[in-house]
C-alpha positions in Angstrom: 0.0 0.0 0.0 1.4 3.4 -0.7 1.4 6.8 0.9 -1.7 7.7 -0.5 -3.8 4.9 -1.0 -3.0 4.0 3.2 -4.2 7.8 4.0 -7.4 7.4 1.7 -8.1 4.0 3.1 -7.7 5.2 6.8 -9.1 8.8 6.6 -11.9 7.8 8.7 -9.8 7.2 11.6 -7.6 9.9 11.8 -9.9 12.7 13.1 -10.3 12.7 16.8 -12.7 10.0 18.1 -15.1 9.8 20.9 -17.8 7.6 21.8 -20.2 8.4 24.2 -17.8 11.1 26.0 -14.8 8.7 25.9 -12.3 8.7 23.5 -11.1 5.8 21.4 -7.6 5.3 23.8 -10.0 5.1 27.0 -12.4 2.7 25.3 -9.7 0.1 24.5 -10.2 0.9 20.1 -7.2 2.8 19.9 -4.9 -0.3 19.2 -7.4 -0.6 16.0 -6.4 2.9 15.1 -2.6 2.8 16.4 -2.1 -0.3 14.1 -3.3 0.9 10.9 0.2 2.7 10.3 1.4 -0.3 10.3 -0.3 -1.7 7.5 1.3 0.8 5.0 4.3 -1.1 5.4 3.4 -4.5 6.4 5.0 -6.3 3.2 6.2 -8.8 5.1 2.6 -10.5 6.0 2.1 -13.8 4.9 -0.5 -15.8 3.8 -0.1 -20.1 3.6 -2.8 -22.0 1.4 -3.2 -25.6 2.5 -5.3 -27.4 -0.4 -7.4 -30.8 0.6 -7.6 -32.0 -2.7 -10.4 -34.5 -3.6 -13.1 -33.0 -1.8 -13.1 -33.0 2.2 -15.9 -34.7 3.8 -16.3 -31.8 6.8 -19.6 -33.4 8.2 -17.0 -36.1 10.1 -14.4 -33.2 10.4 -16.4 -31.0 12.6 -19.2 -32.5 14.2 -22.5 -31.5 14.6 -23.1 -33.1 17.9 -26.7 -31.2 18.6 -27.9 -33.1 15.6 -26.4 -36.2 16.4 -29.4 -38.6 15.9 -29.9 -37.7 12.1 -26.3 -37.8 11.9 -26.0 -41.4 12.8 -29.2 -41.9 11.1 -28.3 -40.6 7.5 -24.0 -42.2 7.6 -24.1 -45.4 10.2 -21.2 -46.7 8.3 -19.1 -43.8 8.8 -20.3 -42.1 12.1 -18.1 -41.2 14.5 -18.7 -42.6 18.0 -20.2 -39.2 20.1 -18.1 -40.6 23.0 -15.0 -40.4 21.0 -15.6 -36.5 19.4 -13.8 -33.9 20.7 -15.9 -31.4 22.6 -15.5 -27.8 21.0 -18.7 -26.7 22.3 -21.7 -28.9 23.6 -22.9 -28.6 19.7 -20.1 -28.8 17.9 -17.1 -31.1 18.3 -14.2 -32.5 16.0 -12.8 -35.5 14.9 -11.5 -37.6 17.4 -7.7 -37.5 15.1 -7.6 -33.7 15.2 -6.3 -32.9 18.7 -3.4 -30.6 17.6 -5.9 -28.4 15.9 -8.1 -28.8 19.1 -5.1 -27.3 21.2 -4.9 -24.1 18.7 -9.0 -23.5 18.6 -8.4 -23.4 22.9 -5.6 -21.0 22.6 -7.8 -18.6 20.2 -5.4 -19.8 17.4 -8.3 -21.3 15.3 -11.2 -20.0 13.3 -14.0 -22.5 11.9 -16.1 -21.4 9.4 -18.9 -23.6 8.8 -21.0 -24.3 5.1 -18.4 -22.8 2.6 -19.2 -23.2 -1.0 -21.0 -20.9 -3.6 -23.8 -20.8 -5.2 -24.7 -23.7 -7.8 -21.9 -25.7 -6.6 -20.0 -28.2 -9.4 -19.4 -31.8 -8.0 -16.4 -31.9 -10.5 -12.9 -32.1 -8.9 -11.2 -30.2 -11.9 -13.6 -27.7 -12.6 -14.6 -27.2 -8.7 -11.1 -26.9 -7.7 -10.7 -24.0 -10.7 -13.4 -21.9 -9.8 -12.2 -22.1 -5.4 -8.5 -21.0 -7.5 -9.9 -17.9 -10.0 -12.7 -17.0 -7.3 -15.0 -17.6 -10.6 -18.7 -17.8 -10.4 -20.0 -21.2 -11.6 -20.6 -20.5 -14.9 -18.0 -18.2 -15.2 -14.5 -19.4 -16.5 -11.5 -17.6 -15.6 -8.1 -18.2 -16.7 -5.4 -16.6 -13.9 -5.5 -16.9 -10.0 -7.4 -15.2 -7.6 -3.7 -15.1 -5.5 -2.3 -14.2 -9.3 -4.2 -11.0 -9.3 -3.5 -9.9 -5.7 0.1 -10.2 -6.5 -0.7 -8.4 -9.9 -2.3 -5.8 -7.9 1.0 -5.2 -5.6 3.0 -5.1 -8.4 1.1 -4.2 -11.6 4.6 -4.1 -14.2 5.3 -7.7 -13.0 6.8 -9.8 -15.6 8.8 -13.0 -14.9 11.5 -11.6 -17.6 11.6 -8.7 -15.2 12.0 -10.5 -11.9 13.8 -10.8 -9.6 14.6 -6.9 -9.3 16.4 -4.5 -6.9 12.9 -3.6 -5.6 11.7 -6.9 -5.6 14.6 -9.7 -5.6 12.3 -12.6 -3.3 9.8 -14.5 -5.1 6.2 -13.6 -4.5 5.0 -16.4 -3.6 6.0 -19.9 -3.6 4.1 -23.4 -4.3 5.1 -26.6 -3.3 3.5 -29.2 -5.9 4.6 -31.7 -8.8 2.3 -29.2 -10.9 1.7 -25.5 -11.1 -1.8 -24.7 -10.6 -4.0 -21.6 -11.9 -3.9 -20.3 -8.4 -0.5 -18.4 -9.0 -1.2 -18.2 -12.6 -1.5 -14.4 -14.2 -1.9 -13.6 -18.0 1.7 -12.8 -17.9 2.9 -15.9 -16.7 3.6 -17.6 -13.4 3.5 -15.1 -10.7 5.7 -17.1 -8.4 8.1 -20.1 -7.8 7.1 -24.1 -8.4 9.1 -26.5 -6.0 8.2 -30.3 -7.3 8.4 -31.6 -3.8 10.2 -31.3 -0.4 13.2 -32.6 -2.1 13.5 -30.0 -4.7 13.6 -27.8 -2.1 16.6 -29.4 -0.5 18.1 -29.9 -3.9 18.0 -26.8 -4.8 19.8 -25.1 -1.7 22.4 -27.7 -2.1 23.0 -26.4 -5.3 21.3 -28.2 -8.1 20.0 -26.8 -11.3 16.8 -27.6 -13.0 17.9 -28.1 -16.8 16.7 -25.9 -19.4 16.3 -26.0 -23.1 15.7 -23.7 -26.1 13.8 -25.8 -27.4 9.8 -24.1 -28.0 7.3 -26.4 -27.4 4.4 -26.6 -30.6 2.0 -23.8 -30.1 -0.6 -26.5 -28.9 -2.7 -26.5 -25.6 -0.4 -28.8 -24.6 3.2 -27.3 -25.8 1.5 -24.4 -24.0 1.1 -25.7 -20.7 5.0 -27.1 -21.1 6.0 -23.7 -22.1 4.0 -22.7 -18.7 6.2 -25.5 -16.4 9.2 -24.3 -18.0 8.5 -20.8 -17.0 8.2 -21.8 -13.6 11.4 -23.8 -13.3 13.5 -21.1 -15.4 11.7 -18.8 -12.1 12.9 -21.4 -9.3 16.7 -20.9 -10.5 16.7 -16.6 -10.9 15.1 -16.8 -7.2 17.4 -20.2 -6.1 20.0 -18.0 -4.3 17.5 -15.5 -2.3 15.8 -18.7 -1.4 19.0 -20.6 -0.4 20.0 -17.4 1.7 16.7 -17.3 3.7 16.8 -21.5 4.3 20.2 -21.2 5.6 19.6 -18.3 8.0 16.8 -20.3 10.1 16.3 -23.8 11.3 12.9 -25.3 12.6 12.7 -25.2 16.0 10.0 -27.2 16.5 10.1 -31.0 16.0 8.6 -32.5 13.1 7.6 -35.8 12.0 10.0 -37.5 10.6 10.3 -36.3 6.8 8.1 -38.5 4.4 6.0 -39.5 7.5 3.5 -36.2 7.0 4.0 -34.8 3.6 2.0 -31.9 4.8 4.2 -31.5 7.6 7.3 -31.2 5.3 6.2 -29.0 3.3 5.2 -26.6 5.9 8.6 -27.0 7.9 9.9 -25.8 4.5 7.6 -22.6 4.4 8.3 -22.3 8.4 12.5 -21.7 7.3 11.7 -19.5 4.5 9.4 -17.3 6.5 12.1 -16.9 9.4 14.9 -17.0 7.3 13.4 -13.3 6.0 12.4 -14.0 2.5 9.6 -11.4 1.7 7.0 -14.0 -0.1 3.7 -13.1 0.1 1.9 -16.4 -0.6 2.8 -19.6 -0.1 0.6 -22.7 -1.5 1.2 -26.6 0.0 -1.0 -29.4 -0.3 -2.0 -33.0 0.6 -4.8 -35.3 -1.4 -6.7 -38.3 -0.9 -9.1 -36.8 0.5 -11.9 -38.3 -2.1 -13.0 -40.9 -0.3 -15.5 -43.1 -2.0 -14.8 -46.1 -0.2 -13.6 -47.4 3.3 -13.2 -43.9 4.4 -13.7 -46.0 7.7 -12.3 -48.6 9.7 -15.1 -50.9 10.3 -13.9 -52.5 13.4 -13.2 -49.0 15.0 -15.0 -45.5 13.0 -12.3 -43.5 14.4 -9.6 -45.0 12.2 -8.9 -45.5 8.8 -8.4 -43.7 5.8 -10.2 -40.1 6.7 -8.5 -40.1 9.8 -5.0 -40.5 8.9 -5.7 -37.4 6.3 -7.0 -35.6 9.4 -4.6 -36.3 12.0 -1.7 -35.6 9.4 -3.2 -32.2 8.6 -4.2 -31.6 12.7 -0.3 -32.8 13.7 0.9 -30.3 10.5 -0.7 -27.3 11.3 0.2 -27.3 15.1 3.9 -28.3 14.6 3.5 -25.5 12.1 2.1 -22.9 14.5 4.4 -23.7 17.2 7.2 -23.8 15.3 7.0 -19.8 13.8 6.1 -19.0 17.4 9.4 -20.2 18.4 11.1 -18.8 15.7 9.3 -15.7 16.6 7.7 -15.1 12.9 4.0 -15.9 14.1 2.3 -12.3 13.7 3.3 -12.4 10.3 1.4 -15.6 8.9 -2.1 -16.7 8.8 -3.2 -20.3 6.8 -6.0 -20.8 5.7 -7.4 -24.6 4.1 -9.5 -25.2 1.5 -10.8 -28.0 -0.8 -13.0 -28.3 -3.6 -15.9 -29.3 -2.3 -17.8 -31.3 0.8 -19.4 -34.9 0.7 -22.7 -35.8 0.4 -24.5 -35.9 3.9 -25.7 -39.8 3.2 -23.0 -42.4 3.2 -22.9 -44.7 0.5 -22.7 -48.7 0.6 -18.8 -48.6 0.1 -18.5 -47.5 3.5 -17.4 -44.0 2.1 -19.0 -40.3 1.1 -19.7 -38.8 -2.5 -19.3 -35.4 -3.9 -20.9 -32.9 -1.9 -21.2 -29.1 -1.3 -20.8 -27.3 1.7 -17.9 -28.1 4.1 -16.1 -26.2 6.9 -12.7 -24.4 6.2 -10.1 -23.6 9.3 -8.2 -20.1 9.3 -5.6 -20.0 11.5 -2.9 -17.7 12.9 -1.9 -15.9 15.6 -4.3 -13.1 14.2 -6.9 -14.9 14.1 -10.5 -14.5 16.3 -10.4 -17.5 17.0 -13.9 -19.8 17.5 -17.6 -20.7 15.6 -18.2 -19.2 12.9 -21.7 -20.2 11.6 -23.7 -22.6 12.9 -24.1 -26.4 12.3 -25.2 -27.3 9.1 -29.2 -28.6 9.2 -28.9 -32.0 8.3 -32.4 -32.2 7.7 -32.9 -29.2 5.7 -31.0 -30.1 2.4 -31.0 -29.0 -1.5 -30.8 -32.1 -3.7 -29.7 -34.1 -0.8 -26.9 -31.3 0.0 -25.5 -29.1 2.8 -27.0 -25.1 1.7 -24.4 -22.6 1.8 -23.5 -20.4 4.9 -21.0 -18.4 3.5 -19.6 -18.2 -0.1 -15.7 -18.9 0.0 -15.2 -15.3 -1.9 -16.4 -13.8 1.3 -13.2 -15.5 3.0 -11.0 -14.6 0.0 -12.6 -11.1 0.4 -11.9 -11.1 4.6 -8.4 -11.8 3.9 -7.0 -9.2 1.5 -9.4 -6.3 2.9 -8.2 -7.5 6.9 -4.8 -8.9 6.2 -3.3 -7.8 3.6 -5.3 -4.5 3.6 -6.1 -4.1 0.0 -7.3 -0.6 -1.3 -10.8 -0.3 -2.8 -9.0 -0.3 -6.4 -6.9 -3.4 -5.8 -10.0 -5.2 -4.3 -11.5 -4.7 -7.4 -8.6 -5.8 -9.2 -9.1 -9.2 -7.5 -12.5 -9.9 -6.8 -14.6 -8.0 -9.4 -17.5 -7.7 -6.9 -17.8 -6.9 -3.2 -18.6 -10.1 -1.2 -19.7 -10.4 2.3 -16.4 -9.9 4.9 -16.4 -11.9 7.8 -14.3 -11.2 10.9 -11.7 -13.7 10.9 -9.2 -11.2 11.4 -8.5 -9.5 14.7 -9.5 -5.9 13.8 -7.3 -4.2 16.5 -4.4 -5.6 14.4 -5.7 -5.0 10.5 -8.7 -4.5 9.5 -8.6 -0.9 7.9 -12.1 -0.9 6.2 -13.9 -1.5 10.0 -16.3 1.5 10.8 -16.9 2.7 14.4 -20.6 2.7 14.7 -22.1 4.7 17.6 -23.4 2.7 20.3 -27.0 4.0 19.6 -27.4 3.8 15.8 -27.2 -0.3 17.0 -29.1 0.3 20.2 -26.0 -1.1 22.1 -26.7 -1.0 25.9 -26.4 -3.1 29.3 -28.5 -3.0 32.1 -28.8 -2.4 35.1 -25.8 -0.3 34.8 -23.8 0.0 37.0 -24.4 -3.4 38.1 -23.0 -5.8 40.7 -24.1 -9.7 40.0 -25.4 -9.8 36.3 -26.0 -7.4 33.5 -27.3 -7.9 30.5 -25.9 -6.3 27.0 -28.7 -5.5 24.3 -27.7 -4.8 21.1 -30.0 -4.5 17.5 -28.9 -5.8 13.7 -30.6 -3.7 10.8 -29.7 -6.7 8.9 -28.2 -10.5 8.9 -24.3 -10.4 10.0 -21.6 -12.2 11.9 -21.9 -10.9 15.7 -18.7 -11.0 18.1 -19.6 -9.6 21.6 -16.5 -9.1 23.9 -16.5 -8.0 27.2 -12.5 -6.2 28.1 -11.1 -4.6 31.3 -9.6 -1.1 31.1 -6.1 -2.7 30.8 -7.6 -4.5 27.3 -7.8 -7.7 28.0 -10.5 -9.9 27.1 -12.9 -11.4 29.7 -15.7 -13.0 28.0 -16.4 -13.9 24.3 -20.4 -13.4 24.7 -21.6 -14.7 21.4 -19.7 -15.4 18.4 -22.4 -16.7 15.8 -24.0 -15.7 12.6 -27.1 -13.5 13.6 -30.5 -12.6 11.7 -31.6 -9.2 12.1 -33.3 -8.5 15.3 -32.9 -7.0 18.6 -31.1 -9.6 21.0 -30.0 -10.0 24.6 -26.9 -11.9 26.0 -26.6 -12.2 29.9 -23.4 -11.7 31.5 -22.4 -12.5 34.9 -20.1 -10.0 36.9 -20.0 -11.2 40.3 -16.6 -12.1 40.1 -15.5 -8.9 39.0 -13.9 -6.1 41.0 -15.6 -2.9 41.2 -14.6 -0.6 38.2 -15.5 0.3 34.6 -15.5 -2.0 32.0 -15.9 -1.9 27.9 -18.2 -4.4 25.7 -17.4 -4.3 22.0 -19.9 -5.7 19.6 -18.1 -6.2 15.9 -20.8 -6.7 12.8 -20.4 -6.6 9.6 -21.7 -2.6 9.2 -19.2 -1.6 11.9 -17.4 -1.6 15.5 -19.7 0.0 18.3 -18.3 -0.3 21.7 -20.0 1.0 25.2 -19.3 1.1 28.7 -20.5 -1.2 32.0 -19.8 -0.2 35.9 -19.4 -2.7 38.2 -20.2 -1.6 41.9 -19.8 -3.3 45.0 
């Protein structure tokens, strides 16, 4: 972001602000504002995209434990016992394999967004998995990445023949895969750097070339999709020495699995020593498959083993070895991951002892940045369109929370990227980024508590204008967080939350409410 785009995008903020008499330092949203400088700079954030390919089943991957009757009723082949889920709430739990991801959603390191898809969903891996990589509609048919044209929009001469530069010598992003997918793909070319595998990566800091030839492929589909691969290799050797520089600066500090026992985990040990080592790379793409599981996605003898739960324990174990490690090498307030896969599985099981194509499925952001928790609610497994999950939230509304909250796109940029506005959810901690965030005054949302002051219980009222994801937090003067009072997808409507104070001391204390139209925040007073 540059001079003037950071002081158009914040020029809201940067008049004096008061709320109800107080200003925004004394009612805990200056950190919002403080931090927005910081965004002008911030090139060094990072964003990791962990691709499920085949189509995650995410109805035994977060569990919907209040609707655990017609769960059993509609997949008794492939249930998971409700004694063996792992509690996230009392209606909402996760597979019994996924306790490293458990530990990160209790230390507010976890975000789970429940029904992602979009509207008239394909059940067709390739075509699927290239509209979640162009943010296309369904019928729409793109040709370059929706990462592709953030990048593009950072750095609109980009050129592979003209990179690496002074200004510019790290790739801009980096993929880890046999094969260079549309994701990092712009009309000008590849927009980053292909490694073939975990290997290549330690191949290629030892000092080995990839060969090259002058030879033009035929001006065929095919000949150009080897032109394409050749770009990307010819890319991997201009950026080999930045990228041998940054490996040999760091070392994981946390301990892995042993490499080639969690291909996930390899890959992101890799991205973990680039990140530390100071390489400047915006976006980093990894992956693991198998996730289409037709058949024996189960152990028969015991329905928390088997196929599905090796893919989800590997991913579970990756990401927390992952977190811990950049927290260790002190790199975590850089970096948020996000997964995503094609599509969900069908809510029946088949005979096969496995799930078919489906829709909706829930998708995990994570990061130190992250508000962490529920987002969404259980899908209704009894409320179905052609015997599929409905949509909660469109994945473009994801794609849309990241660049405007994390990476803190301009309006023009935005548009650059996603050619409509979607819906942004708050998956982002908006005291650290979120530069589009509104302050709404307490009454235009009817945001009060009563009694006030209080001394046992208080109540915090607060009404939508219209549908939106609601975070309620309750902070002492100091800033920290006491209670997250609701953190759910909300109709519009006038609500009520109770919140017990008894065990307060007596003094003043803020309650923030975060929607999608703005920030309001108000006061309470505890008396004794």
């Amino acid at each position: 972001m540059d001079r003037r785009d950071f002081i158009r995008g914040s020029a809201a903020f940067v008049l004096p602000l008061s709320l109800g008499g107080y200003t925004a330092k004394a009612m805990g949203l200056s950190p919002m504002l403080e931090t927005l400088g910081e965004i002008a700079s911030a090139t060094d954030r990072v964003l990791v995209l962990i691709q499920l390919a085949g189509g995650n089943d995410g109805l035994n991957t977060v569990i919907a434990l209040d609707q655990y009757a017609e769960y059993n009723r509609v997949r008794a082949n492939v249930t998971i016992p409700e004694n063996r889920v792992i509690k996230l709430t009392n209606a909402t739990g996760l597979h019994p394999a996924m306790t490293g991801m458990k530990a990160l959603y209790d230390a507010g390191r976890l975000s789970i967004i429940q029904g992602v898809t979009y509207p008239t969903p394909n059940q067709s891996h390739f075509r699927s998995t290239d509209i979640w990589m162009t943010a296309s509609n369904a019928n729409q048919y793109l040709t370059d990445g929706w990462a592709a044209r953030y990048l593009t929009s950072q750095f609109p001469d980009y050129h592979p023949d003209r990179y690496p530069n002074a200004s510019a010598p790290d790739p801009l992003a980096i993929q880890i895969s046999a094969t260079p997918s549309v994701l990092l793909r712009d009309d000008s070319g590849p927009m980053g750097v292909n490694l073939q595998d975990p290997d290549s990566f330690y191949r290629l800091i030892g000092g080995s070339r990839v060969d090259d030839t002058d030879s033009m492929p035929p001006n065929t589909y095919a000949g150009r999709q080897i032109t394409f691969i050749r770009q990307v290799q010819v890319q991997s050797q201009k950026y080999a020495g930045v990228i041998k520089t940054a490996a040999d600066k760091a070392r994981n500090m946390a301990t892995y699995p042993a490499r080639g026992q969690n291909t996930l985990a390899d890959q992101l040990a890799i991205v973990a020593r680039l990140i530390a080592g100071g390489l400047r790379t915006r976006v980093y793409v990894v992956s693991m498959g198998g996730f289409d599981t037709h058949a024996t996605q189960v152990n028969a003898a015991d329905r928390t083993q088997g196929t599905h739960a090796t893919l989800l324990q590997r991913l579970s174990d990756a990401i927390k070895v992952f977190q811990d490690d950049i927290r260790l090498l002190g790199v975590e307030n850089r970096v948020i991951g996000m997964t995503f896969s094609e599509f969900g599985r069908r809510v029946n099981s088949n005979i096969a002892g496995g799930t078919d194509h489906g829709t909706a499925a829930p998708q995990f952001i994570f990061g130190a940045n992250v508000r962490g928790g529920l987002i969404g609610t259980n899908p209704n497994l009894t409320d179905l369109t052609n015997n599929n999950l409905k949509m909660q939230y469109d994945f473009r509304d994801i794609y849309a929370s990241i660049l405007r909250q994390w990476f803190g796109v301009t309006n023009s940029q935005y548009s650059q990227v996603l050619s409509r506005e979607f819906t942004q959810i708050p998956i982002i901690q908006t005291s650290r980024t979120d530069v589009t965030a509104s302050v709404v005054a307490p009454q235009a949302l009817g945001l009060k508590n009563y009694p006030n002051p209080c001394s046992s219980a208080t109540t915090i009222e607060y009404t939508l204008p219209k549908e939106s994801t609601v975070r309620v937090e309750v902070y002492d003067m100091s800033g920290q967080m006491l209670t997250l009072a609701v953190n759910a997808r909300q109709a519009a409507g006038t609500y009520t939350i109770p919140v017990n104070v008894e065990t307060l001391p007596a003094g003043t204390y803020l309650y923030r409410l975060y929607t999608e139209q703005g920030v309001s925040a108000s006061r309470m007073f505890v008396a004794r």
